[in-house]
Structure formats: structure tokens, C-alpha cells
C-alpha positions, -999 to +999 in steps of 0.1 A: -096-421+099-115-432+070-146-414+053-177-439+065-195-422+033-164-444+013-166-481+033-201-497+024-189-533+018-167-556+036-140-556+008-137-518+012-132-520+048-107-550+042-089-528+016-089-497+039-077-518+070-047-535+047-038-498+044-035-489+081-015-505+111-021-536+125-033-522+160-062-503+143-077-539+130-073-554+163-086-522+182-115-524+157-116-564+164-119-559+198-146-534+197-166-554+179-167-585+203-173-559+230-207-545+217-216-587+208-218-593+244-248-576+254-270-598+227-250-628+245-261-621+277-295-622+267-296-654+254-277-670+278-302-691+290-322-699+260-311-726+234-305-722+200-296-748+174-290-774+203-263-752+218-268-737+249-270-701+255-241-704+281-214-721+259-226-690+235-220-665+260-185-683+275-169-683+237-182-645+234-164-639+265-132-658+255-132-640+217-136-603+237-105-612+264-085-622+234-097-602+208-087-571+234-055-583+245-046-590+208-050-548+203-024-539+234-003-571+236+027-582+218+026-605+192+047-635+214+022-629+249-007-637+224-001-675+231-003-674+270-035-649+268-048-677+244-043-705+265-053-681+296-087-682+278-096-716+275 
């Protein structure tokens, strides 16, 4: 695993993640949606920019369900999850 002390820019992690195998960027992809959806559910119903909190909130809960298939499924399910989704 990497040295956090060494990653502290997004081109650092980019290069680090270049260096490791593909599941580790979607497991890190996936994690990532995961701890968005707490904020989301908060603003659910509130508007911001003109956009409803809901839409927000639906799209964060599409990008987790494929953003977490993407790190267990193969590449060729990827389009059925997708379409699953929306």
C-alpha cells in the first residue's frame, strides 16, 4: 500500500494508481462514492443551483451501484449494470 506521507497531490495519487492493478482504482472509486452519500442525503430536499436535492442524491446513488460493481465485476457485465442503473 502506498506511504500517505508520499501522495499529497492528485498527480501523485494518479501516478501511484497507474502503478497498481486496475481493481485497486475501482475499489478506491467505489469507496469514494460510498462516503459521498451521507452529504447527499442531507441535501436531498434542499435546492442548489436550480437542481433539486433528489436528482443529486439519485445520480450519487447511480455512481456508488456502478462505481461498486465496476471493483468486483468483469469488464463485459459493466454494460448491463450501467443500463441497470439508469
Amino acid at each position: 500500500m502506498a506511504d500517505v506521507d508520499k501522495i499529497v497531490d492528485l498527480d501523485q495519487l494518479e501516478t501511484w494508481l497507474q502503478t497498481q492493478d486496475l481493481r485497486i482504482s475501482r475499489a478506491i472509486a467505489a469507496r469514494a462514492s460510498l462516503r459521498s452519500l451521507p452529504t447527499l442525503m442531507a441535501v436531498s430536499d434542499q435546492i442548489i443551483n436550480k437542481t433539486a436535492g433528489a436528482e443529486l442524491l439519485l445520480a450519487g446513488l447511480r455512481a456508488t451501484l456502478i462505481s461498486g460493481a465496476a471493483s468486483t465485476c468483469p469488464a463485459p457485465d459493466m454494460k448491463r449494470i450501467e443500463a441497470a442503473a439508469r
